[in-house]
Kinemage of the C-alpha trace (Angstrom):
@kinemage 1
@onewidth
@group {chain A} dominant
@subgroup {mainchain}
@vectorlist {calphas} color= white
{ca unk a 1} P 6.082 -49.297 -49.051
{ca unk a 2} L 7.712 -46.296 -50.899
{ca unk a 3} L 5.671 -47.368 -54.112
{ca unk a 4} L 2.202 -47.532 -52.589
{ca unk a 5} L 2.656 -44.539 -50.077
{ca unk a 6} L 3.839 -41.479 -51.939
{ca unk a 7} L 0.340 -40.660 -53.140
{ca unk a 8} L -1.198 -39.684 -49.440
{ca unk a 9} L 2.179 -38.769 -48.147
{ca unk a 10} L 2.428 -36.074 -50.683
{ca unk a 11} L -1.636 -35.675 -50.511
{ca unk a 12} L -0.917 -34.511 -46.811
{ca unk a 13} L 1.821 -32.516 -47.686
{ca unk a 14} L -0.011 -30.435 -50.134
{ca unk a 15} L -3.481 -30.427 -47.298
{ca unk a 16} L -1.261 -29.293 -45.384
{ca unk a 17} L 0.328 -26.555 -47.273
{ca unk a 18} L -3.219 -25.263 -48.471
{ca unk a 19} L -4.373 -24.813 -44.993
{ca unk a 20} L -1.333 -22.835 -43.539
{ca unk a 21} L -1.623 -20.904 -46.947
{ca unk a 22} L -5.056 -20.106 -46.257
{ca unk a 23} L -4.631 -19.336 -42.585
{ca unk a 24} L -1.381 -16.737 -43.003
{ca unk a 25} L -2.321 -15.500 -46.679
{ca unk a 26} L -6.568 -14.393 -46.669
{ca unk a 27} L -7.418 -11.361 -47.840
{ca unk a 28} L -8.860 -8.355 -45.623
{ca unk a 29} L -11.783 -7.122 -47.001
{ca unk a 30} L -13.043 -10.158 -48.639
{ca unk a 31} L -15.161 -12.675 -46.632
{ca unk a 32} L -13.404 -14.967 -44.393
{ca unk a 33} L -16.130 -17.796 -45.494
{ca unk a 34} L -15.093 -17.312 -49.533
{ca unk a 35} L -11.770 -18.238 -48.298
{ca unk a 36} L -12.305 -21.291 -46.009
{ca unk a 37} L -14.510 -22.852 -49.167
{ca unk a 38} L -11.989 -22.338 -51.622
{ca unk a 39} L -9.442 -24.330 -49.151
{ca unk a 40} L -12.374 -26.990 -48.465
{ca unk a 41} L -13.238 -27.601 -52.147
{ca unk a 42} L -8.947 -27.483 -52.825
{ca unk a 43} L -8.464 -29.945 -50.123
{ca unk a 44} L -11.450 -31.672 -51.866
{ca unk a 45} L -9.325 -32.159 -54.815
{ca unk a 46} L -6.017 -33.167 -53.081
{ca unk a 47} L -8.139 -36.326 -51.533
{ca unk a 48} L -9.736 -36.728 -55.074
{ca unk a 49} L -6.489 -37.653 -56.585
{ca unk a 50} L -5.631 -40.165 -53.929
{ca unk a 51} L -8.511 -41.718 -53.838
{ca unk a 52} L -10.815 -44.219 -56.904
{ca unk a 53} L -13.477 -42.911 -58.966
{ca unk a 54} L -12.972 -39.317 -60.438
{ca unk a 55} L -16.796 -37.807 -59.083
{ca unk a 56} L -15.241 -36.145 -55.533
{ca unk a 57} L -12.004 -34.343 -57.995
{ca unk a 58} L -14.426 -33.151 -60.096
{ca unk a 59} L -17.518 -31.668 -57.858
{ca unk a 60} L -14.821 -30.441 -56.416
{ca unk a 61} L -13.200 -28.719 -58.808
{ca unk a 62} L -16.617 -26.998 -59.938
{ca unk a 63} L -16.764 -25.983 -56.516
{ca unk a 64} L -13.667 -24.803 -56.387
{ca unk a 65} L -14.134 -22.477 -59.629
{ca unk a 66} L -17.161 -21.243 -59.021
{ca unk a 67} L -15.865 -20.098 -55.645
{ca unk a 68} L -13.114 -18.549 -57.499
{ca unk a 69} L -15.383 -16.746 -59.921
{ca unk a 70} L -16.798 -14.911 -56.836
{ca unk a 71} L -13.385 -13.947 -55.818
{ca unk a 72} L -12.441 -12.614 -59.310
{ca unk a 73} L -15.555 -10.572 -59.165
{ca unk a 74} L -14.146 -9.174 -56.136
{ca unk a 75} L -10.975 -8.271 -57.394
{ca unk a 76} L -12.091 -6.970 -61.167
{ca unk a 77} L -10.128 -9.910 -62.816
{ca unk a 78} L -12.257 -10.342 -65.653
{ca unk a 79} L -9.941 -12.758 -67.517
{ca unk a 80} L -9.563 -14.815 -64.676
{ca unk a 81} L -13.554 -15.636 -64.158
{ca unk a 82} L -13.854 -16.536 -68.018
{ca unk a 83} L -11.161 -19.032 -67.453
{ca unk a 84} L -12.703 -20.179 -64.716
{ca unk a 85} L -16.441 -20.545 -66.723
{ca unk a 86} L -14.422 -22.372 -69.496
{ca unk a 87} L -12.793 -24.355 -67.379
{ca unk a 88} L -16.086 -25.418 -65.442
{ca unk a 89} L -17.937 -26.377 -68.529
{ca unk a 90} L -16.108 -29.514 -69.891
{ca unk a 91} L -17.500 -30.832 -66.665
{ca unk a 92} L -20.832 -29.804 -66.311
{ca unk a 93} L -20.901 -31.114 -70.147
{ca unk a 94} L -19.730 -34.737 -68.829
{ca unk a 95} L -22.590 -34.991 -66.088
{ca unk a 96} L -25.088 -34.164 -68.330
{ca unk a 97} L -24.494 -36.633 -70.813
{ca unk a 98} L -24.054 -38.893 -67.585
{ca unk a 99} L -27.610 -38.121 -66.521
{ca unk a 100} L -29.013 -38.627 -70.345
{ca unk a 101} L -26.831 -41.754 -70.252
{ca unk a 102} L -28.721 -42.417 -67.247
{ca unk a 103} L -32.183 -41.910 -68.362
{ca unk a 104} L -31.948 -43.468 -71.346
{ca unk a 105} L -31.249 -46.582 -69.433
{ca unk a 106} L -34.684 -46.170 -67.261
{ca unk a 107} L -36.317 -45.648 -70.378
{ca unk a 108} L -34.327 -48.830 -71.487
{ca unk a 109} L -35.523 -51.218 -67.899
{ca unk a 110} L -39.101 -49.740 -67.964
């Protein structure tokens, strides 16, 4: 049992966490709706890693940065939204050769 239920135990540890983070920690002054995404697209990732298939972890990790690249706006950090474009890219770079992948194979059946 141990073996095959540490992954969502700790997955609703960490869900949990993020939420009462997000409740007790949000910033006055910046929207209240920046702050709920960023925990939506963060829970998004904790059920990614739990669960098959890699797609949900990573829309939801491009969510999740380009949420945050609002927030650094916000807060003049600069560094911080770079890292966050760099860190976005690898992935948009993987669905696009996904979707010529795809194409190619239309071309291919038609």
């Amino acid at each position: 049992m141990w073996r095959n239920g540490w992954r969502p135990a700790f997955a609703c540890v960490f869900a949990a966490s993020t939420i009462t983070v997000t409740a007790l920690l949000w910033h006055t002054g910046i929207a209240l709706w920046l702050e709920v995404l960023i925990c939506v697209t963060l829970l998004g990732l904790i059920y990614g890693n739990i669960r098959k298939g890699t797609d949900l972890m990573r829309v939801s990790f491009i969510a999740n940065r380009s949420f945050n690249i609002i927030n650094h706006i916000y807060f003049n950090n600069v560094i911080e939204v770079i890292i966050a474009v760099a860190a976005i890219g690898p992935n948009i770079v993987f669905y696009i050769r996904q979707f010529v992948a795809w194409k190619k194979a239309q071309k291919s059946q038609a």
